[in-house]
matplotlib code that plots the C-alpha trace (Angstrom):
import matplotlib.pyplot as plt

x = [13.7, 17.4, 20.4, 21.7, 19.6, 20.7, 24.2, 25.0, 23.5, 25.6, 28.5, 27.7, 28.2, 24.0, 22.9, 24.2, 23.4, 23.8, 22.1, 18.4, 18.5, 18.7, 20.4, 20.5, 24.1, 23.1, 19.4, 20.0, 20.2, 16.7, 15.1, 16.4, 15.6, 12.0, 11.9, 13.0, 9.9, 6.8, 3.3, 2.6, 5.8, 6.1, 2.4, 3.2, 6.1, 4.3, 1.6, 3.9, 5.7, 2.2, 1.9, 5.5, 5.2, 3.7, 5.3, 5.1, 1.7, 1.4, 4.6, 2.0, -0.8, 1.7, 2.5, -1.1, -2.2, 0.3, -0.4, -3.7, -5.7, -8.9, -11.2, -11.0, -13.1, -11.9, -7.8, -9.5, -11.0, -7.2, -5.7, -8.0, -6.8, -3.6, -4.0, -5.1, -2.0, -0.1, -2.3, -1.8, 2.4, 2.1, 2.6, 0.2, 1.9, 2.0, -1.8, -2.9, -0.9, -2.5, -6.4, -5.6, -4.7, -7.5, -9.4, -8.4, -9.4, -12.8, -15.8, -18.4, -17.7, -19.0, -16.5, -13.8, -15.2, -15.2, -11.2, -10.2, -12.0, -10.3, -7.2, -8.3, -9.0, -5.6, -3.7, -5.5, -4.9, -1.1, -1.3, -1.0, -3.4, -1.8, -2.0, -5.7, -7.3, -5.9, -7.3, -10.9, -10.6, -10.9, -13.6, -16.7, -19.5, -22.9, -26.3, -27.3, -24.6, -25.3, -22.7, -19.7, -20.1, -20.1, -17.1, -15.5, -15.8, -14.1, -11.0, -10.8, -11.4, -8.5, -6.2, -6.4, -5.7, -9.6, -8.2, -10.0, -13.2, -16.1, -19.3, -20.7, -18.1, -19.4, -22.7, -21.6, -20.0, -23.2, -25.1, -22.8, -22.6, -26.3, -26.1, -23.6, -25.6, -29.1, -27.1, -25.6, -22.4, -22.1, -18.2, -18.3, -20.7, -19.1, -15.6, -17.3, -18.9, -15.7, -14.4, -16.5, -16.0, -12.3, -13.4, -15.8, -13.4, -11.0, -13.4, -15.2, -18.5, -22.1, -24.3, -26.7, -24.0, -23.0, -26.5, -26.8, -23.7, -24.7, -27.9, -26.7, -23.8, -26.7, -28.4, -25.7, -25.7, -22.1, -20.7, -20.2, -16.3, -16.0, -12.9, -15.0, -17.9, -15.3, -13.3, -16.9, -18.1, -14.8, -14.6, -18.1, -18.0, -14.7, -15.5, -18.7, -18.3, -14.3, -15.3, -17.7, -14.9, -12.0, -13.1, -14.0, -10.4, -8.5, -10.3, -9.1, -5.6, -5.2, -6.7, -3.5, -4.5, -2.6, -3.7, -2.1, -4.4, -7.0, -4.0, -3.5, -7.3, -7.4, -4.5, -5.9, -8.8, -7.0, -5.2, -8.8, -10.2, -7.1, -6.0, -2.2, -1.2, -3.5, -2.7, 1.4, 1.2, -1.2, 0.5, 4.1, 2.4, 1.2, 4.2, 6.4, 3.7, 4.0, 7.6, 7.8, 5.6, 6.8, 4.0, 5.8, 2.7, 0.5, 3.8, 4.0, 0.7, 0.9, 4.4, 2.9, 0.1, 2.5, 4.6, 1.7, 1.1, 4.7, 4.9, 1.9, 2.9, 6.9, 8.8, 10.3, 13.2, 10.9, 8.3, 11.2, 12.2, 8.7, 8.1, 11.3, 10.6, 6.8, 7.7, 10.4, 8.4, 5.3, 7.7, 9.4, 5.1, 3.1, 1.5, 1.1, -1.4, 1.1, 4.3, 2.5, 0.7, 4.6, 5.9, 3.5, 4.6, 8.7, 7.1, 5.4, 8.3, 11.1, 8.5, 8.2, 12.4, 12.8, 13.5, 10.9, 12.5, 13.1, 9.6, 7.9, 10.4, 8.2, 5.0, 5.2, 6.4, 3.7, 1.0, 1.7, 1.4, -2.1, -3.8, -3.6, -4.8, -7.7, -8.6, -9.6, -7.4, -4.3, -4.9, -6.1, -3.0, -0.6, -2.4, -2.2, 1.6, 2.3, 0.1, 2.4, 5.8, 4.3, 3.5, 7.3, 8.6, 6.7, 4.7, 1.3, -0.8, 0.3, -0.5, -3.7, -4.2, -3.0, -4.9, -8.4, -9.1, -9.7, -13.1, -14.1, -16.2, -15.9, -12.2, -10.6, -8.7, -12.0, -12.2, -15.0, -13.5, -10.0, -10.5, -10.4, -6.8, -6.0, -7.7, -4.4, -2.6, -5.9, -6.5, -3.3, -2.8, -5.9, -5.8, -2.2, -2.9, -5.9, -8.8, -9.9, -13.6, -13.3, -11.2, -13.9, -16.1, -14.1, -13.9, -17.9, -18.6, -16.0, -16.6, -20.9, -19.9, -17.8, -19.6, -19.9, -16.6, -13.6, -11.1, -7.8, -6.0, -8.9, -10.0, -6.4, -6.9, -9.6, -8.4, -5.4, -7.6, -9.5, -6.8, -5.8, -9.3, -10.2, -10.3, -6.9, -9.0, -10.1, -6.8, -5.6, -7.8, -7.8, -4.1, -4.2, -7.1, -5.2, -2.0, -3.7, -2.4, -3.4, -1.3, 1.7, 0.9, 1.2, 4.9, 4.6, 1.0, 2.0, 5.0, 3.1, 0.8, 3.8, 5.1, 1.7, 1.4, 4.7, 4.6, 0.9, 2.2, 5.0, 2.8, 0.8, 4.0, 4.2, 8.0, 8.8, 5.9, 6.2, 10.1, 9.2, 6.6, 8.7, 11.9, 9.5, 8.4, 12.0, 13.1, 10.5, 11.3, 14.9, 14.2, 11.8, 14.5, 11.3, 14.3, 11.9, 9.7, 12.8, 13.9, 11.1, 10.8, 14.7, 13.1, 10.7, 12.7, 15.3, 12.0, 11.3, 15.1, 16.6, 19.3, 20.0, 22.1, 21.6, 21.2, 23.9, 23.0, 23.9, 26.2, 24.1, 21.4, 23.8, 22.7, 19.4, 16.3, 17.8, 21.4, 20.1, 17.5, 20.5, 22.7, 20.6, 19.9, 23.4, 23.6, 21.3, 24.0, 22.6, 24.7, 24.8, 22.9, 20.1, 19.8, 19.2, 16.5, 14.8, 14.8, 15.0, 17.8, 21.2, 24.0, 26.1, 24.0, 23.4, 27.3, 27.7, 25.7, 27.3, 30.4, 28.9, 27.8, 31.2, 32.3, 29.7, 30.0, 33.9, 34.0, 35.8, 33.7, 30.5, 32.0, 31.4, 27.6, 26.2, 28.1, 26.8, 22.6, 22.5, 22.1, 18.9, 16.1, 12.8, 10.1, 9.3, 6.9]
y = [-37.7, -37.3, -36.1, -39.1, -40.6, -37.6, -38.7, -41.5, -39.0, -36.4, -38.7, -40.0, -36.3, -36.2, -33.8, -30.8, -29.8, -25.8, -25.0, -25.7, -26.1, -29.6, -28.8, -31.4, -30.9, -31.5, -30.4, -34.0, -35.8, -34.2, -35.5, -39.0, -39.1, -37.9, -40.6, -43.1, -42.7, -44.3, -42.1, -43.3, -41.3, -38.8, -37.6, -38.0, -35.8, -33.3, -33.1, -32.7, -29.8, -28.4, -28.6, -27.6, -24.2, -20.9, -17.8, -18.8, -19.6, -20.3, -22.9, -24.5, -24.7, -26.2, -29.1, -29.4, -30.2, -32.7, -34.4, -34.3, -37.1, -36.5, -33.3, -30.7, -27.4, -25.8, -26.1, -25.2, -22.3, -21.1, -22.0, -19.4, -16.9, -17.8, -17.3, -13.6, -12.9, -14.1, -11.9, -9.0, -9.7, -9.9, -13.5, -14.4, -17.6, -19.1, -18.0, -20.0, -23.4, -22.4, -22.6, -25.6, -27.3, -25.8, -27.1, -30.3, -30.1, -29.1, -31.5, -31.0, -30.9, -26.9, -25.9, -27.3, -26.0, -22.4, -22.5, -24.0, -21.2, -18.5, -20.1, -20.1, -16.6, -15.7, -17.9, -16.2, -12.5, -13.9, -15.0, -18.7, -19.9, -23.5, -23.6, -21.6, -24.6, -27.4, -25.8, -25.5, -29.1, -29.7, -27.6, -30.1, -27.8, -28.6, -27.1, -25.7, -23.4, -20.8, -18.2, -20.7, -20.6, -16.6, -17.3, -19.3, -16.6, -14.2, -16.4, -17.4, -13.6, -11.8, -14.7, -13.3, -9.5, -7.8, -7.2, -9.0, -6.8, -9.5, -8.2, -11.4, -11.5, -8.4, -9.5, -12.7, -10.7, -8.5, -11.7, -13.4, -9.8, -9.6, -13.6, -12.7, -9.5, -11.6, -14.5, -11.8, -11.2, -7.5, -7.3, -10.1, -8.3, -5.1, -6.8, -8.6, -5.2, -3.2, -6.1, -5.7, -2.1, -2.4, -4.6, -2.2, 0.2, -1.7, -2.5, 0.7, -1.4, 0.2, 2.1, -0.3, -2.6, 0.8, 1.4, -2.2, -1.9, 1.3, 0.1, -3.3, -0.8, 1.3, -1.8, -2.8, 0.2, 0.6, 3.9, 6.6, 6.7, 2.4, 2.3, -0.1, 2.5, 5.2, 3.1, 1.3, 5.3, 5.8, 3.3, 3.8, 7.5, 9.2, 12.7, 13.0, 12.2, 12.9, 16.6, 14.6, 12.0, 14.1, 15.4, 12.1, 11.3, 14.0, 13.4, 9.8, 10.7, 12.1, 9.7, 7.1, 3.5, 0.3, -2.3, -1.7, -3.2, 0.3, 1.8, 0.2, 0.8, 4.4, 4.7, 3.5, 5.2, 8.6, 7.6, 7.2, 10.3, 12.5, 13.5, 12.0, 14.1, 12.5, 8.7, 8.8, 8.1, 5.7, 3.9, 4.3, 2.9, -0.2, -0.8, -0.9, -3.2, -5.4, -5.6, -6.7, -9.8, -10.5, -10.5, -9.3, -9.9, -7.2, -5.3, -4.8, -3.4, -1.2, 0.2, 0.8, 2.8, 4.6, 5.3, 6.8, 9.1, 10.1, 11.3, 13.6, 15.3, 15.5, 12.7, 11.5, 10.0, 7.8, 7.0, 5.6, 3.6, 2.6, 2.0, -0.3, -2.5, -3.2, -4.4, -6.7, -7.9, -8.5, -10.5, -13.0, -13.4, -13.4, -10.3, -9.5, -6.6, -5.0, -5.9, -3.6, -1.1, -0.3, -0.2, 1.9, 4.1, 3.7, 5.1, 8.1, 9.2, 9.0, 10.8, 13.5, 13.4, 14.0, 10.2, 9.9, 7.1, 5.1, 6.2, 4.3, 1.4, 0.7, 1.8, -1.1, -3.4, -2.7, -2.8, -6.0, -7.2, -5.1, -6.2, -9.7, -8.9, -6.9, -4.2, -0.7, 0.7, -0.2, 0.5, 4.0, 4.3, 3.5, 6.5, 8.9, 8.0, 8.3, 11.1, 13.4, 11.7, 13.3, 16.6, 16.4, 16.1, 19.1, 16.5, 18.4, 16.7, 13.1, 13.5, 14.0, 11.3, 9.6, 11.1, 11.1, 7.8, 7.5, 9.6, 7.7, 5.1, 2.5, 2.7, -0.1, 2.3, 4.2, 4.6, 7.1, 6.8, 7.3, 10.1, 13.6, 11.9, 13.4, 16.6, 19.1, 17.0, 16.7, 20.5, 21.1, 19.0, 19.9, 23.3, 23.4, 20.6, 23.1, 21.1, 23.6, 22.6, 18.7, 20.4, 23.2, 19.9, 17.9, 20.6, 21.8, 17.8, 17.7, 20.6, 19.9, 16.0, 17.5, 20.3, 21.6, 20.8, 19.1, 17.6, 20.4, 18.2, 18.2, 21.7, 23.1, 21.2, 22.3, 26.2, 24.6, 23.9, 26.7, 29.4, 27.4, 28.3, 31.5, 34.8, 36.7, 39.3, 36.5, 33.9, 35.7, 35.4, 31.6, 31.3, 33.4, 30.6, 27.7, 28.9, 29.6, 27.9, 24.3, 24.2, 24.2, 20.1, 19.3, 20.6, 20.0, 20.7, 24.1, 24.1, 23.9, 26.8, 29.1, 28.4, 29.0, 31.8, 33.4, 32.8, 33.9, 37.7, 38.1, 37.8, 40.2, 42.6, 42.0, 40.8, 42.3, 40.3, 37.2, 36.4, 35.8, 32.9, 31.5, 31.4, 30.2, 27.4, 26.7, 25.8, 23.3, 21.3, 21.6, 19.9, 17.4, 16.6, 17.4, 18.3, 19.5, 21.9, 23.2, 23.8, 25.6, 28.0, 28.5, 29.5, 32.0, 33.7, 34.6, 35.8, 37.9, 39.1, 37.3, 34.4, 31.7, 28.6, 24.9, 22.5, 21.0, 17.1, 15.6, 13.0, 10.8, 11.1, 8.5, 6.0, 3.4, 3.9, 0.4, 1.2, 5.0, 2.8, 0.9, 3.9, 5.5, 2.2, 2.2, 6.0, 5.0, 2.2, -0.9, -3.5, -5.7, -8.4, -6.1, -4.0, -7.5, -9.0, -5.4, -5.4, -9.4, -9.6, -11.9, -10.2, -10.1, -8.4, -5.7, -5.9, -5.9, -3.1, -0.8, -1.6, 0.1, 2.5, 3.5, 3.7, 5.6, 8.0, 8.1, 7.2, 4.8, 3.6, 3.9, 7.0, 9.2, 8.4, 10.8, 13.9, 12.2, 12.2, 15.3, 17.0, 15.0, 18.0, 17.0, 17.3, 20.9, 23.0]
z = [42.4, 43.7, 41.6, 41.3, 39.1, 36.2, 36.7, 34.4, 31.6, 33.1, 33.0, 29.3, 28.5, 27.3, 29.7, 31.8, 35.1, 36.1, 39.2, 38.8, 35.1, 33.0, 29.4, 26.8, 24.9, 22.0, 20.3, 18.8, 22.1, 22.8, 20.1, 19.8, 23.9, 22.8, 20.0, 22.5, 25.1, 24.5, 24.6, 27.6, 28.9, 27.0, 28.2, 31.9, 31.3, 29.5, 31.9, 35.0, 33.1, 32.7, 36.4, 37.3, 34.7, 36.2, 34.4, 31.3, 30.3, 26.3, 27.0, 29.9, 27.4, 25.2, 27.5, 28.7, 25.0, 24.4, 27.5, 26.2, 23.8, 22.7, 23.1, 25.7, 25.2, 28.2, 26.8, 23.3, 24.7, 25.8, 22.7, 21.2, 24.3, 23.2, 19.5, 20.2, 22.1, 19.2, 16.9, 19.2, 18.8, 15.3, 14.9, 12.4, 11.1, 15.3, 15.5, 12.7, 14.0, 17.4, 16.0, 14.4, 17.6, 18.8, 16.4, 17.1, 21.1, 20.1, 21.1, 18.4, 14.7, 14.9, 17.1, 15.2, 11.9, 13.1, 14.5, 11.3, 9.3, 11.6, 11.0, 6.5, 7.8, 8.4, 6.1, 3.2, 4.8, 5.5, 1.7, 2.1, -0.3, -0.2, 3.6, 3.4, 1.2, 3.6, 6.9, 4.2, 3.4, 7.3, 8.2, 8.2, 7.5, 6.9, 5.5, 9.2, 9.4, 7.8, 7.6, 6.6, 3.3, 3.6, 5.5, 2.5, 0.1, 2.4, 2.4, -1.1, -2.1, 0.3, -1.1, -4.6, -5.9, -7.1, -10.0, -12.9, -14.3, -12.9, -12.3, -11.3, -8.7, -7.3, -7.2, -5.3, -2.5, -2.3, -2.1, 0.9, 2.8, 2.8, 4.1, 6.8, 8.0, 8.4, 10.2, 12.9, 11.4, 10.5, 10.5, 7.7, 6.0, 5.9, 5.0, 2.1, 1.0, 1.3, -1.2, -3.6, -3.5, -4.2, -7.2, -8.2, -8.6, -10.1, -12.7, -13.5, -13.1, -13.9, -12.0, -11.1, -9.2, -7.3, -6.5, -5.3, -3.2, -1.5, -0.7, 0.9, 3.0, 4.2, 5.7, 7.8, 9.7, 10.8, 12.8, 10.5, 11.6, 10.1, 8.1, 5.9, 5.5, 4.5, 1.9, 0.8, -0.1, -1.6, -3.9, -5.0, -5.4, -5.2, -6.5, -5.2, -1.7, -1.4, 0.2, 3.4, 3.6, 4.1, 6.7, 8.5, 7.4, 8.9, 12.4, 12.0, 11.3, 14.6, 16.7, 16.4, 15.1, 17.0, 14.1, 10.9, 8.8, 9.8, 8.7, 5.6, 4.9, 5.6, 4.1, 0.1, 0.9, 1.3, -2.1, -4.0, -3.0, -3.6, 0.0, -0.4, 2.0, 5.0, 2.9, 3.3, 6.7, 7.3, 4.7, 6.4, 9.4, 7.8, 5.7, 8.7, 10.7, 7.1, 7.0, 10.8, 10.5, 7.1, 5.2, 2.2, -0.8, 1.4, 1.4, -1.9, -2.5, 0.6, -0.7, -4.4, -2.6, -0.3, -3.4, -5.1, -2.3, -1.6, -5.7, -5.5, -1.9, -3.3, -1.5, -5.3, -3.7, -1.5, -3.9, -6.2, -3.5, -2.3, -6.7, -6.5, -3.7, -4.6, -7.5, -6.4, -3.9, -6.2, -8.5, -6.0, -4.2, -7.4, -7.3, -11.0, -10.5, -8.0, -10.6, -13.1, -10.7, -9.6, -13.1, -13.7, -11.1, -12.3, -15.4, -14.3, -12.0, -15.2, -17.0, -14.7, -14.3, -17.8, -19.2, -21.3, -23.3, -19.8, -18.8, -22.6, -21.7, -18.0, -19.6, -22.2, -19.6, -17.5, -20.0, -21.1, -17.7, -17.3, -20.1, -18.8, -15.3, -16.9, -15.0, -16.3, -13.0, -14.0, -17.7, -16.5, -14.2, -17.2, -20.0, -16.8, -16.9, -20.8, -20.6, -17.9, -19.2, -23.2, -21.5, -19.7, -23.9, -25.0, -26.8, -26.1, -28.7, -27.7, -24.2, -25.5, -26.9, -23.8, -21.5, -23.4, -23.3, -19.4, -21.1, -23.5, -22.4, -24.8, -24.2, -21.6, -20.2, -19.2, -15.5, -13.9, -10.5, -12.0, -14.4, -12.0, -11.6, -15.1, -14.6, -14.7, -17.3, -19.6, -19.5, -20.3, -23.0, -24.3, -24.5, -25.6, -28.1, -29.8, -27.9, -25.4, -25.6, -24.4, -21.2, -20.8, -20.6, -18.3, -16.0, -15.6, -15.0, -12.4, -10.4, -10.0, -9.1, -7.0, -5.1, -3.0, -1.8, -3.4, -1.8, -1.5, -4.3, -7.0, -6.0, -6.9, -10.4, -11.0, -10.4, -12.6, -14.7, -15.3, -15.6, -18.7, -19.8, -19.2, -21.1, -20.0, -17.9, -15.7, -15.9, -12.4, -10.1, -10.9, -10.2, -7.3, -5.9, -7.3, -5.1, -2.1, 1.1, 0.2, -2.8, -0.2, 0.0, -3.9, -4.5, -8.4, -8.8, -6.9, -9.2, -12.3, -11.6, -10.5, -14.1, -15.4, -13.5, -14.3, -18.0, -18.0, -16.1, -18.6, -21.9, -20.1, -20.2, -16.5, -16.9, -13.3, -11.6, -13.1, -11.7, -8.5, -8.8, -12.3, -9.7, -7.4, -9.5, -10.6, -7.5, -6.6, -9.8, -8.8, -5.7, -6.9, -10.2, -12.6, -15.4, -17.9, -16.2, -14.4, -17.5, -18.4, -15.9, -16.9, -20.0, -19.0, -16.8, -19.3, -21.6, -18.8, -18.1, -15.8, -15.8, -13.4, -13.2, -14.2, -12.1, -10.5, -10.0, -6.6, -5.9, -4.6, -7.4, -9.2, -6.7, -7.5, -5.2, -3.8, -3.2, -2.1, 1.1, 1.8, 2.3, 4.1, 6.6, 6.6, 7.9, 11.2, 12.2, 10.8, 10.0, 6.1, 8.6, 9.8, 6.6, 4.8, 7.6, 6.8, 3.0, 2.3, 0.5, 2.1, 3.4, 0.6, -1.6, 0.4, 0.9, -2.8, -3.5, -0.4, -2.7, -5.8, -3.7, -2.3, -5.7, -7.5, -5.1, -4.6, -0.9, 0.7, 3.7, 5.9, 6.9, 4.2, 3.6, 5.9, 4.5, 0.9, 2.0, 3.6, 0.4, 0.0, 0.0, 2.0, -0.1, -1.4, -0.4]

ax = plt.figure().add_subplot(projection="3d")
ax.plot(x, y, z, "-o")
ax.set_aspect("equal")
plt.show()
C-alpha cells in the first residue's frame, strides 16, 4: 500500500503521518473509524497487526484474539501465559479480564470453567464480590468435576472478612480442604484450612473443631517452612506452639519474600503469637505491595495488623497513622470488622497517651460496631484496650474488671488464643486492685502452656508478671530476668518493669539504686508520649530524691497521624498529586490539610517541615 492512499485522511486533518508512525488526531476519530468498519474488516486488520507486531507480545495476543471467532486453545493457552505476567506486575484487575478471554477461546466447557474460576479467584482476593459472582455464574460446572465446588467456597469465603463466630462454617471448610486434598489439590486444601484457622481464632471455637483442624493439616503434608502450616498452628495454638514457631519465623524473615501476600501471611501470624518485632516488617512489605496495586480493602486489614505491631515494638507515631488509615479505608470498602478492629486500636493508643476520656469515646464506637460483627477477637481486643487505658487513670480496680473477662468463659469477650495478650495488664491490675490470687492463676496456666519456651514477648510478661507476685526477697531476680536483653524490643513493656523496678528498690530503702532504671524508664515514656507512666516515674524519682523536668511536647505532636504522613511525604519531595495517588485522597485535600499544617505548626511553606520532623524520636529502646 503506497502513501498516497493515507493522504486524503491526512488532508481531512484525521490522521497524521511522522515518519513510520500513523496517529489518529483525535481518540474520537479512532473510534468512529472503528465503528465504521464491518467485522469482516476489522478482523483482517487485527490479524495483520498480529502479524506485523514482534516486540510487544501481550499487544500481538491482543490482536490475534480479536481477529479471532470461535475457540482456539493454543491463543487460550497464551492468554493464561499472559495473565501470569500481569500477576507477576501486579495487575490483578488486567489478569482477571485476560482469563475471561481466555475463557472464552477455550474448546471444551471444562477448560472454560477452570479460567473463569481463576479469574472468581482473583476478583474475590482483589475484593470484587460483584465482579466474583458474574465470572461464577459463567463457570458451567458439572457433577464430574470434582474440585469446583471446593473451588467455590474458596472464592466466596476470601470475599467476606472471618469474622462472624460460625462453627458450622468451619466445619464446611474442613470438609472442602479434605475434598480438594483427595482430588490432588493440596494448595486449595491448605488455603481452605488456613481459613478456617483464621475463623477459628476469630471465634474462640472448642476443642474438638481444633483437634479436627489439626488433624485434617497433618494429612496434607506440607513442608514444615508453608506459610499456611505456620499461621494454620498459630491460629490453633498460639501459646503453646509460639516458642517452635518463632524460630521457623525468624529463619523466614531473612530469607526475603517477592509475593506480598507470604508477606502479609507471615506477617499476622507473627502478630498472633506475640513476635511484633519479626511481624512489622512483613507487614510493611505487604502494605506497600497493597497500596501499589490498589487493593485498598486488603490494605486496611494489613495496616490495622501492621499498626498493632508497630504499638507493641514503640513506633506510636506510625501505629497512629497505620490506626488512621485502616479505618478510613475500611469505611469507604466496607470492611466493618477492620472499622472497629482500628478503632479499637485509636483507643488503646489514647489510652496509653493519657486521654482516657478520648480513648472510652473509640472504645464505645468500636464496640458498637463489634458486637454486630460478632466475634470474641474484636470483643477481646476492645477489654484489652479499656483495660490498659483504666490502668493509664490509676483506675486499678476497673481495669480489672476490664481485663477479666477475656477469662471467664461464659463471657463473649472470652478468647483463649487472645488472653496471654493481657497477661502484664491483668497481673497488674489484679494485684494492685487486691486480687493477687486470680493473677498467681493466670500466670502458672500460662507459663506450662507455654513451656518450654515462650516467645521473647510473653516470656518478659510473664517475668512482669511474676515480680508483681513474689515475696520481696525474691521480686529481684524477676526484674533482673524480665529486663534482660530481649526486653530492648518492647520499649513500654521494658518501660513498665524499669518503673516497677525502680519503685520496687526505693521501698526497699534502696533510693540510690532505684534512679537509674526510674530515669530509665521515664525516658522511654517520654519518647513514646505514654503521659501517665512518665508521670509516674516523675513521681518516684522525687520519692527517691531526685527532680527532673516535664515534658516539653513537640511541635509537631499538634499534627493528626494524617496531616503528620502527609508532612512527612511532603519532606521526601512528593508533590499534592503524588501524595494524593499514595494515600487516596484528591489533590486538594491533601493541599488543604498541608495548609493546617503550616499553621499549626507556624511555618510558612514546604521548607520548614524538615527542621519540624526531625524531632520525631525513633522508637525507644
Amino acid at each position: 500500500m503506497g502513501i498516497d492512499i493515507l493522504m486524503p485522511a491526512v488532508a481531512a486533518k484525521l490522521i497524521e503521518i511522522n515518519g513510520t508512525e500513523v496517529r489518529f488526531r483525535h481518540p474520537l476519530v479512532r473510534s468512529a473509524m472503528h465503528q465504521a468498519a464491518d467485522l469482516a474488516t476489522r478482523q483482517r486488520i487485527h490479524a495483520a497487526l498480529a502479524a506485523t507486531i514482534q516486540d510487544q507480545l501481550d499487544r500481538r495476543l491482543w490482536h490475534r484474539a480479536a481477529a479471532t471467532i470461535g475457540p482456539d486453545d493454543e491463543l487460550a493457552r497464551e492468554y493464561d501465559r499472559m495473565a501470569a505476567r500481569a500477576l507477576r506486575r501486579g495487575a490483578v484487575a488486567m489478569a482477571i479480564e485476560i482469563l475471561e478471554n481466555a475463557a472464552r477461546l477455550s474448546s471444551t466447557a471444562r477448560a472454560k470453567s477452570d479460567r473463569l474460576l481463576r479469574a472468581a479467584e482473583l476478583a474475590a482476593d482483589l475484593g470484587q464480590p460483584e465482579l466474583m459472582e458474574r465470572l461464577l455464574r459463567q463457570a458451567d460446572t458439572d457433577e464430574s468435576d470434582r474440585l469446583a465446588p471446593a473451588r467455590i467456597a474458596w472464592c466466596r469465603e476470601i470475599s467476606q472478612p472471618p469474622a462472624v463466630h460460625d462453627p458450622a462454617k468451619i466445619l464446611a471448610l474442613i470438609g472442602f480442604a479434605i475434598d480438594a486434598h483427595a482430588a490432588g489439590a493440596t494448595d486449595l486444601a491448605a488455603n481452605l484450612l488456613w481459613r478456617a484457622a483464621q475463623r477459628f481464632w476469630w471465634g474462640d471455637a472448642s476443642d474438638e473443631l481444633c483437634a479436627k483442624l489439626l488433624a485434617a493439616a497433618d494429612r496434607l503434608e506440607l513442608p514444615e517452612a508453608d506459610p499456611r502450616l505456620i499461621a494454620i498452628f498459630a491460629y490453633l495454638e498460639p501459646l503453646r506452639r509460639g516458642g517452635d514457631l518463632y524460630f521457623k519465623l525468624q529463619t523466614l524473615a531473612g530469607t526475603g519474600h517477592a509475593d506480598p501476600s507470604v508477606a502479609r501471611i507471615l506477617g499476622s501470624t507473627s502478630n498472633v503469637i506475640g513476635t511484633f518485632d519479626i511481624s512489622a516488617n512483613f507487614l510493611a512489605e505487604s502494605s506497600a505491595a497493597l497500596r501499589a496495586q490498589g487493593r485498598l480493602s486488603d490494605l486496611a486489614r494489613v495496616l490495622f495488623a501492621q499498626g498493632w505491631a508497630e504499638t507493641e515494638v514503640g513506633d506510636w507515631t506510625a501505629a497512629l497513622r497505620e490506626a488512621e488509615e485502616s479505618a478510613r479505608l475500611a469505611e469507604e470498602t466496607g470492611g466493618l470488622p477492620w472499622v472497629a478492629a482500628a478503632t479499637i486500636l485509636k483507643a488503646k493508643l489514647a489510652g496509653m497517651r493519657g486521654e482516657p476520656e478520648q480513648s472510652e469515646a473509640y472504645a464505645a464506637q468500636a464496640e458498637a460496631l463489634a458486637l454486630s460483627v460478632g466475634a470474641s477477637f474484636l470483643l477481646a481486643m476492645l477489654q484489652l484496650a479499656r483495660g490498659i487505658s483504666a490502668i493509664g487513670a490509676g483506675r486499678h480496680w476497673e481495669a480489672f474488671e476490664h481485663l477479666r473477662r477475656l477469662f471467664a468463659p461464659a463471657d463473649p469477650a472470652f478468647n483463649a488464643g487472645l488472653q496471654f495478650f493481657g497477661v502484664a495488664d491483668f497481673v497488674e491490675a489484679a494485684v494492685f486492685s487486691g486480687h493477687p490470687e486470680a493473677a498467681a492463676g493466670v500466670i502458672d496456666e500460662m507459663e506450662r502452656v507455654s513451656a518450654p519456651m515462650p516467645v521473647p514477648w510473653v516470656g518478659t510478661m510473664l517475668q512482669y508478671g511474676k515480680a508483681l507476685l513474689a515475696a520481696p526477697d525474691k521480686a529481684e531476680q524477676y526484674f533482673l530476668q524480665g529486663l534482660g536483653p530481649a526486653a530492648k524490643k518492647w520499649p513500654f513493656l521494658r518501660g513498665r518493669l524499669l518503673l516497677a523496678y525502680g519503685g520496687w528498690l526505693r521501698r526497699q530503702r534502696r533510693s540510690a539504686n532505684a534512679r537509674a532504671p526510674l530515669r530509665e524508664a521515664r525516658d522511654i515514656f517520654d519518647a513514646l508520649g505514654a503521659s501517665p507512666w512518665g508521670d509516674r516515674a516523675r513521681e518516684e524519682l522525687r520519692a527517691s530524691g531526685e527532680t527532673s523536668r516535664r515534658r516539653t511536647e513537640q511541635a509537631w505532636e499538634k499534627l493528626t497521624p494524617q496531616e503528620l504522613h502527609i508532612a512527612q511525604l511532603a519532606v521526601e519531595g512528593l508533590s499534592n498529586k503524588e501524595i494524593g495517588a499514595k494515600l487516596y485522597l484528591s489533590h486538594r485535600t491533601v493541599g488543604y490539610h498541608l495548609h493546617r499544617i503550616f499553621s499549626k505548626a507556624g511555618i510558612t511553606s514546604r521548607a520548614g517541615l524538615r527542621p519540624l520532623l526531625t524531632s520525631i524520636s525513633p522508637p525507644a529502646s
